[in-house]
Z-matrix of the N, CA and C atoms (Angstrom, degrees):
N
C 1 1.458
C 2 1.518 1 109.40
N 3 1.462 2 129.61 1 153.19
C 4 1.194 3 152.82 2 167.42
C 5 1.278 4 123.95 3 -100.77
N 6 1.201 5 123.58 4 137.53
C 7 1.617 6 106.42 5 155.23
C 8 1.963 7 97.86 6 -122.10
N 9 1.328 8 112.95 7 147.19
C 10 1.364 9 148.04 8 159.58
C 11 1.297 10 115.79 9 -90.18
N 12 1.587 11 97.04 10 126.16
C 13 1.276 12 122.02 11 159.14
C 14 1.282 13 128.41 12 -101.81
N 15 0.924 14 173.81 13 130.15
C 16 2.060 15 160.26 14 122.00
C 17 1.063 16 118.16 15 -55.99
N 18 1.659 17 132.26 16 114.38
C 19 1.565 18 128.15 17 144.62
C 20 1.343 19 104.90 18 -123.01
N 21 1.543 20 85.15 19 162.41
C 22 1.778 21 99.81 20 162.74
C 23 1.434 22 92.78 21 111.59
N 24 1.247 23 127.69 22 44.15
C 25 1.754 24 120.50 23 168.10
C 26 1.544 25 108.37 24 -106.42
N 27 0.891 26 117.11 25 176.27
C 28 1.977 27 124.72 26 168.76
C 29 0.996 28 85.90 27 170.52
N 30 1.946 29 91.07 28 -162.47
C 31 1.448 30 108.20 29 -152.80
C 32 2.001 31 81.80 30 -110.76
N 33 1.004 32 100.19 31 144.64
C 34 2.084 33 100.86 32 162.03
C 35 1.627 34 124.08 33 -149.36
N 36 0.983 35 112.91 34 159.63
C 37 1.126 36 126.76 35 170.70
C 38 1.779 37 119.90 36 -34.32
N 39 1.457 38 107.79 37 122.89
C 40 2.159 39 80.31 38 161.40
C 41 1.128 40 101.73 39 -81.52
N 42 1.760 41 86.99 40 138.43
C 43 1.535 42 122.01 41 160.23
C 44 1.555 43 88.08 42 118.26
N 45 1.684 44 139.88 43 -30.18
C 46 1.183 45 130.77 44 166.75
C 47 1.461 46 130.75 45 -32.17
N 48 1.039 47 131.18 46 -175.16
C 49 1.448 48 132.44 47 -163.61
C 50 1.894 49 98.38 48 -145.35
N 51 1.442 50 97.86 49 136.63
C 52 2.086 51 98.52 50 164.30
C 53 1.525 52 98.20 51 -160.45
N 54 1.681 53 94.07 52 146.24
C 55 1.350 54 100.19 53 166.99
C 56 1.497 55 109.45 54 -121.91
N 57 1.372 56 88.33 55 142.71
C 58 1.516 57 109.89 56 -172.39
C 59 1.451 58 98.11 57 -100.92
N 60 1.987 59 115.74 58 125.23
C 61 1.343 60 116.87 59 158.91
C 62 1.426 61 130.18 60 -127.48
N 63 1.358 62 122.30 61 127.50
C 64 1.406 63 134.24 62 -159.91
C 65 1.425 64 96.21 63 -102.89
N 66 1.850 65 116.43 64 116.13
C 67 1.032 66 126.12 65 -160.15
C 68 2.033 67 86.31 66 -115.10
N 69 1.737 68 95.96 67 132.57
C 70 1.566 69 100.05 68 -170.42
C 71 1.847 70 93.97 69 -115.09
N 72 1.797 71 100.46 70 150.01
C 73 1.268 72 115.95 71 161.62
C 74 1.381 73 119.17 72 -141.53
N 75 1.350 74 118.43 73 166.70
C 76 1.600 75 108.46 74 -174.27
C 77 1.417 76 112.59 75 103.25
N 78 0.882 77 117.60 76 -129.30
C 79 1.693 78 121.36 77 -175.45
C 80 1.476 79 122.80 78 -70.22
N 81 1.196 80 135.85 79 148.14
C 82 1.645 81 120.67 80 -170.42
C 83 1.169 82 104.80 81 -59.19
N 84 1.198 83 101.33 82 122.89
C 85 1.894 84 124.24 83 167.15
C 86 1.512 85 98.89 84 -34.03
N 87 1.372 86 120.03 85 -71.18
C 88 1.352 87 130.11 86 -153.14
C 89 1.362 88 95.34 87 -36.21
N 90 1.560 89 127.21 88 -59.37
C 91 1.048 90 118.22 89 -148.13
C 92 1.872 91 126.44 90 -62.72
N 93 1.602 92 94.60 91 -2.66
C 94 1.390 93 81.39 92 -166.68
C 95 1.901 94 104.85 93 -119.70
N 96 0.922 95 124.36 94 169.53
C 97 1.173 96 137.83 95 -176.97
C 98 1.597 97 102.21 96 -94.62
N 99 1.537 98 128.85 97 136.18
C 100 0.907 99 115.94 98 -120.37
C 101 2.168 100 63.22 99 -151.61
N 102 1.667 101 98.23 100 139.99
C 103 1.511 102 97.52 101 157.30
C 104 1.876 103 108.36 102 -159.50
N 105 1.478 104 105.48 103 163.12
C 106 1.560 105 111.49 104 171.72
C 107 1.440 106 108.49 105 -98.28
N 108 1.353 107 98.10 106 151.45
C 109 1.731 108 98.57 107 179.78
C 110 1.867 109 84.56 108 -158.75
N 111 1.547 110 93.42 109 146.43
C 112 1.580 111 108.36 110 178.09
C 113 1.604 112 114.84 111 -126.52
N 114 1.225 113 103.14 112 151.13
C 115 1.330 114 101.28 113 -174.86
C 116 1.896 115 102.07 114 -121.35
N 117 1.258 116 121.97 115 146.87
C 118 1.869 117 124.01 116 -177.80
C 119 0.855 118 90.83 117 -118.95
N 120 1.589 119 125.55 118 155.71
C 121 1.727 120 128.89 119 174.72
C 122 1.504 121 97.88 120 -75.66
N 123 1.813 122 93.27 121 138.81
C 124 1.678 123 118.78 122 -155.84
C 125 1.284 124 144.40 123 55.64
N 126 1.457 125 101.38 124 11.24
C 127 1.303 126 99.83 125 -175.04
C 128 2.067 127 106.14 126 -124.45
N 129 0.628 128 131.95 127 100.22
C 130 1.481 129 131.37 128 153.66
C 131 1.602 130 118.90 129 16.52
N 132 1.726 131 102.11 130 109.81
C 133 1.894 132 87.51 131 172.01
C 134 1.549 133 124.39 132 -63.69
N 135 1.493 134 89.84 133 143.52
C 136 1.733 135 96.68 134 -169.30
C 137 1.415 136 94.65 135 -124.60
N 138 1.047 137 102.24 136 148.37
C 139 1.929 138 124.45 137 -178.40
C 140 1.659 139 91.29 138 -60.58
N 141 1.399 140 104.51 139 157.55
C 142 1.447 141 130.79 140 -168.60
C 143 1.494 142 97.10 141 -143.24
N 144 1.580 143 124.16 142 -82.52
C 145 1.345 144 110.66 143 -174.08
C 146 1.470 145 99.80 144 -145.18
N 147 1.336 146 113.52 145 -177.47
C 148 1.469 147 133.69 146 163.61
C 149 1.220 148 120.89 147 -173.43
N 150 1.497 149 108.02 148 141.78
C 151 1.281 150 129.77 149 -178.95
C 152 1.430 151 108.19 150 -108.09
N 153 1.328 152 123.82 151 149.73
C 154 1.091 153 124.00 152 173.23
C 155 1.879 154 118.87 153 -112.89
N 156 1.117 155 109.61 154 179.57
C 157 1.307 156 109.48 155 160.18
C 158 1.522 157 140.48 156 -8.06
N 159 1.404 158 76.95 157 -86.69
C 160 1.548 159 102.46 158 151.45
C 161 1.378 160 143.67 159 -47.12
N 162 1.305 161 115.67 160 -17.36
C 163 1.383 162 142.77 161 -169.01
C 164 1.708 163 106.30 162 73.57
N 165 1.389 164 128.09 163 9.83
C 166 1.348 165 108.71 164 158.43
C 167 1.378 166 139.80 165 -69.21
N 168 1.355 167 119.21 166 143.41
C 169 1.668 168 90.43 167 -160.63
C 170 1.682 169 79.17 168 -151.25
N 171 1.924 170 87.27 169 149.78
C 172 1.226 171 120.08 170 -179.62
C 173 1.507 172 110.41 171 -121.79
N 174 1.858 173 101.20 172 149.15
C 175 1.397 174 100.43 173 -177.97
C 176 1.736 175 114.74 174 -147.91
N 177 1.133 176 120.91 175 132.26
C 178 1.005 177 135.41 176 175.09
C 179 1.835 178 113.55 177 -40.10
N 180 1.343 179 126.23 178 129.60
C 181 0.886 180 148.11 179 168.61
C 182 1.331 181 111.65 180 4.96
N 183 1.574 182 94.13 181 -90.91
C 184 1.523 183 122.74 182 -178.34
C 185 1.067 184 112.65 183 -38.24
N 186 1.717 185 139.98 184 -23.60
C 187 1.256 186 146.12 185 -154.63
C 188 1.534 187 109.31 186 -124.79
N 189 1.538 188 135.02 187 -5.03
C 190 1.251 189 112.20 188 -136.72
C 191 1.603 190 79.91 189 -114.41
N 192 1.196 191 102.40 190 170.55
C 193 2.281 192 109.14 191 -142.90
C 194 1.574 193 118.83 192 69.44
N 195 0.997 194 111.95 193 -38.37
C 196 1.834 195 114.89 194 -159.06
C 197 1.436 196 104.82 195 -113.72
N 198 1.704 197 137.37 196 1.66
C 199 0.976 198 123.93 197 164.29
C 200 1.317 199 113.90 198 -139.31
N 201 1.307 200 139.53 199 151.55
C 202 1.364 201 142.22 200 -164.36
C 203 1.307 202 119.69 201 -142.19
N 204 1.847 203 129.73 202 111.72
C 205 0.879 204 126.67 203 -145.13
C 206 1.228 205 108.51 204 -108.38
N 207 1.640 206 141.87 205 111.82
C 208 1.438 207 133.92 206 -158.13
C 209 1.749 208 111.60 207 -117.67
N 210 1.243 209 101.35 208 159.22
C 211 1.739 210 94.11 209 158.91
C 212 1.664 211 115.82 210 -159.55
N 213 1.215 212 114.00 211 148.06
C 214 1.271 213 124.29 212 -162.15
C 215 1.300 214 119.26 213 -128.61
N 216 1.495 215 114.08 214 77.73
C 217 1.750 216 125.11 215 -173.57
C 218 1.484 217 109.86 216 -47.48
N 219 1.439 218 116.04 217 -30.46
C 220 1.855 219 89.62 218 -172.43
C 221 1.445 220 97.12 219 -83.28
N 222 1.233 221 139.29 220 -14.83
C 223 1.240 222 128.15 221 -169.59
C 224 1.741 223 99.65 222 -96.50
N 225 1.403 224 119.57 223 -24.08
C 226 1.408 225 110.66 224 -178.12
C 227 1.853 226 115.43 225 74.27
N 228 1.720 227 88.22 226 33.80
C 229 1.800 228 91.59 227 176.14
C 230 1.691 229 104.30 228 -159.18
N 231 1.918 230 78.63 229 147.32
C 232 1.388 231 78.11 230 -170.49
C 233 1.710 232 109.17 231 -114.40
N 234 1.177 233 130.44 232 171.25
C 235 1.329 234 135.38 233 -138.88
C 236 1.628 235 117.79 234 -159.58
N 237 1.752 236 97.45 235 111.90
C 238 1.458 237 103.95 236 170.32
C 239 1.585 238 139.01 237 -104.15
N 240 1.552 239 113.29 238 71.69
C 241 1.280 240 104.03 239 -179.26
C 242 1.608 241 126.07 240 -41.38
N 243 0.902 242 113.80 241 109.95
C 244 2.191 243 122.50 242 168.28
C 245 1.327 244 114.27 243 -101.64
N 246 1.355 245 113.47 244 114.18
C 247 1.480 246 120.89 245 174.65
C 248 1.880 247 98.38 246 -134.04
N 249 1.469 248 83.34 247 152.80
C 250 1.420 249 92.15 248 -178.40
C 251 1.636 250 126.46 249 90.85
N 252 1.246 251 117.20 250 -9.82
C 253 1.232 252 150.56 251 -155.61
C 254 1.837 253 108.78 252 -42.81
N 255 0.824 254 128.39 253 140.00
C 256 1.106 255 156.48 254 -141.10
C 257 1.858 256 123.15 255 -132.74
N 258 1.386 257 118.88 256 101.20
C 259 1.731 258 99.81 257 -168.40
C 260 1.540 259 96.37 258 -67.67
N 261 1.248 260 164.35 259 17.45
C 262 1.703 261 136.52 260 112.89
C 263 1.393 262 124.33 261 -46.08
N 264 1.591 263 103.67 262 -13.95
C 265 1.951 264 99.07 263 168.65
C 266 1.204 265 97.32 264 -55.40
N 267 1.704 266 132.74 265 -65.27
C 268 1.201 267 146.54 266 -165.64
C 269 1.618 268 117.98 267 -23.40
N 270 1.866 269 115.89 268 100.96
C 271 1.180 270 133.41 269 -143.45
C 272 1.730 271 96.78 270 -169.10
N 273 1.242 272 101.74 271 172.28
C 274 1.587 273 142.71 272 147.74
C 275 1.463 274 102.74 273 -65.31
N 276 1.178 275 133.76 274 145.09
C 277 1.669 276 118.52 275 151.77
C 278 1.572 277 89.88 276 -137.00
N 279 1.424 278 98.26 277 148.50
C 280 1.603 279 122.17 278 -162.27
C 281 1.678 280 104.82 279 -124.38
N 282 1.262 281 104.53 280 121.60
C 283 1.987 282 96.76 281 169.95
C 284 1.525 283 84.79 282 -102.34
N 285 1.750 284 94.70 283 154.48
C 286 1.586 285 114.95 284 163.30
C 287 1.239 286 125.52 285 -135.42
N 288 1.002 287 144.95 286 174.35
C 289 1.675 288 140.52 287 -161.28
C 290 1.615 289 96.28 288 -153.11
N 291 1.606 290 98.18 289 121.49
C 292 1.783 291 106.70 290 -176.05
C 293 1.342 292 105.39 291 -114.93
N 294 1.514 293 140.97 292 102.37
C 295 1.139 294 134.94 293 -173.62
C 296 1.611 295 119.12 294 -62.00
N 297 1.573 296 97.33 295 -12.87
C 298 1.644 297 83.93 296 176.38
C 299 1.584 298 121.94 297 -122.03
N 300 1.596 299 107.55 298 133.09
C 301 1.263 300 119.48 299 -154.58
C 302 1.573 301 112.56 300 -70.88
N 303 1.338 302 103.71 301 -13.27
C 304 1.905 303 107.85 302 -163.64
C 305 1.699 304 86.31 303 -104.24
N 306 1.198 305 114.47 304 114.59
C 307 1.330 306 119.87 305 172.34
C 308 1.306 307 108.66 306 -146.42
N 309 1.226 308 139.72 307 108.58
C 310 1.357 309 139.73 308 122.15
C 311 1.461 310 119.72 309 19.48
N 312 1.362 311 116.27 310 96.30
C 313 1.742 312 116.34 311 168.75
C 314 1.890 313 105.77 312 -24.80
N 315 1.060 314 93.88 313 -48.30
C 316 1.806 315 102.52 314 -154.25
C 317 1.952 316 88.35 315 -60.69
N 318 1.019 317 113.74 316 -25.90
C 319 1.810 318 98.22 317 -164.26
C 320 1.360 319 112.46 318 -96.67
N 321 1.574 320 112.11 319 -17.99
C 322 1.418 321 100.90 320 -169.34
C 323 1.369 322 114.05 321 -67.42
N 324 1.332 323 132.44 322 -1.09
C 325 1.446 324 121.27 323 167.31
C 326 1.696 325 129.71 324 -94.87
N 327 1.273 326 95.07 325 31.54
C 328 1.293 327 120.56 326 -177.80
C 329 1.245 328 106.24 327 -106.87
N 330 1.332 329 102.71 328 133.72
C 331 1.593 330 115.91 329 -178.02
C 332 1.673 331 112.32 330 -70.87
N 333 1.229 332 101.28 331 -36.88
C 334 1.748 333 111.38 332 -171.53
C 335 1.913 334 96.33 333 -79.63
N 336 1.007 335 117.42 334 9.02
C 337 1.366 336 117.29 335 176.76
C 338 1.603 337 116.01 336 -90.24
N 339 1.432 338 114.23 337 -16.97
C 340 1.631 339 132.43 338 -179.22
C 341 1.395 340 88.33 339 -102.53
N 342 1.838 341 103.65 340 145.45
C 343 1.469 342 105.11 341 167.19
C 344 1.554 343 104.22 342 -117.84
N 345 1.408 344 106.65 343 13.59
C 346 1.510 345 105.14 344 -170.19
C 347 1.328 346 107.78 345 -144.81
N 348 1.349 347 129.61 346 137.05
C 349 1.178 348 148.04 347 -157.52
C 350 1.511 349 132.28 348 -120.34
N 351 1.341 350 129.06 349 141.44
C 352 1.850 351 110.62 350 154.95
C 353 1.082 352 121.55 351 -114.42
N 354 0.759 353 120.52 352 -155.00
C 355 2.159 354 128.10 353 -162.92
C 356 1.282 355 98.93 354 -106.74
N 357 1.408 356 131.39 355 1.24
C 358 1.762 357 123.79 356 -177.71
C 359 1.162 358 114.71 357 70.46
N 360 1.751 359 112.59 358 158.04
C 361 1.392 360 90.18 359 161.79
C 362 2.008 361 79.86 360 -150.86
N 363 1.318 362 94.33 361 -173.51
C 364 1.897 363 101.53 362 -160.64
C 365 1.677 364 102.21 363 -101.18
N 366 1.111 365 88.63 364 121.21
C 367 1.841 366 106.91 365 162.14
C 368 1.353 367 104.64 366 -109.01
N 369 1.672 368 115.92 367 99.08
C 370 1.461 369 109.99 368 167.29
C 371 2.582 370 99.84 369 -105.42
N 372 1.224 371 91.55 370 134.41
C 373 1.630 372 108.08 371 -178.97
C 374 1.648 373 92.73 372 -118.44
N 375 1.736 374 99.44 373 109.79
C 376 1.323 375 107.36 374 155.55
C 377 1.134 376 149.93 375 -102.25
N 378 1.445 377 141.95 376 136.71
C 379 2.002 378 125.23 377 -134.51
C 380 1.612 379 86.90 378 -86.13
């Protein structure tokens, strides 16, 4: 088991820059594949990014140039650079922890694919 943390949200400018960091405890970090997902009032969390194991990392549409998805085993945290930012960034952002490494491109943007969670934290982008 894991537990998740999130910092590093506020409110910024469009076109500003924030990094979001998800600080992990509990079971070795390394082992799990690690992704962001955000949620906007009324609308459904949607995948943002993921890194894997390996450090390969995939990213959702809406994000890919302007966000960068990192992770850092001796520190046991993982890390979302946002540049370029956009008031549709404006969300919840969620880290998750997927214990299993063999996954199918097609699933990792599935929420029920993480068994481990954090408390969010707020990205508000104002025009």
């Amino acid at each position: 088991q894991v537990q998740l943390v999130e910092s590093g949200g506020g409110l910024v400018q469009a076109g500003g820059s924030l990094r979001l960091s998800c600080a992990a405890s509990g079971r070795a970090f390394s082992a799990y594949a690690m992704g962001w997902f955000r949620q906007a009032p009324g609308k459904e969390r949607e995948f943002v990014a993921r890194i894997a194991r390996s450090y390969s990392s995939t990213y959702a549409d809406s994000v890919k140039g302007r966000f960068t998805i990192t992770r850092d085993n001796a520190k046991n945290t993982l890390y979302l650079q946002m540049n370029s930012l956009k008031p549709e960034d404006t969300a919840v952002y969620y880290c998750a922890a997927d214990p299993n490494p063999m996954r199918l491109l097609a699933s990792i943007r599935y929420t029920t694919t993480y068994d481990y969670w954090g408390q969010g934290t707020q990205v508000t982008v104002s025009s």
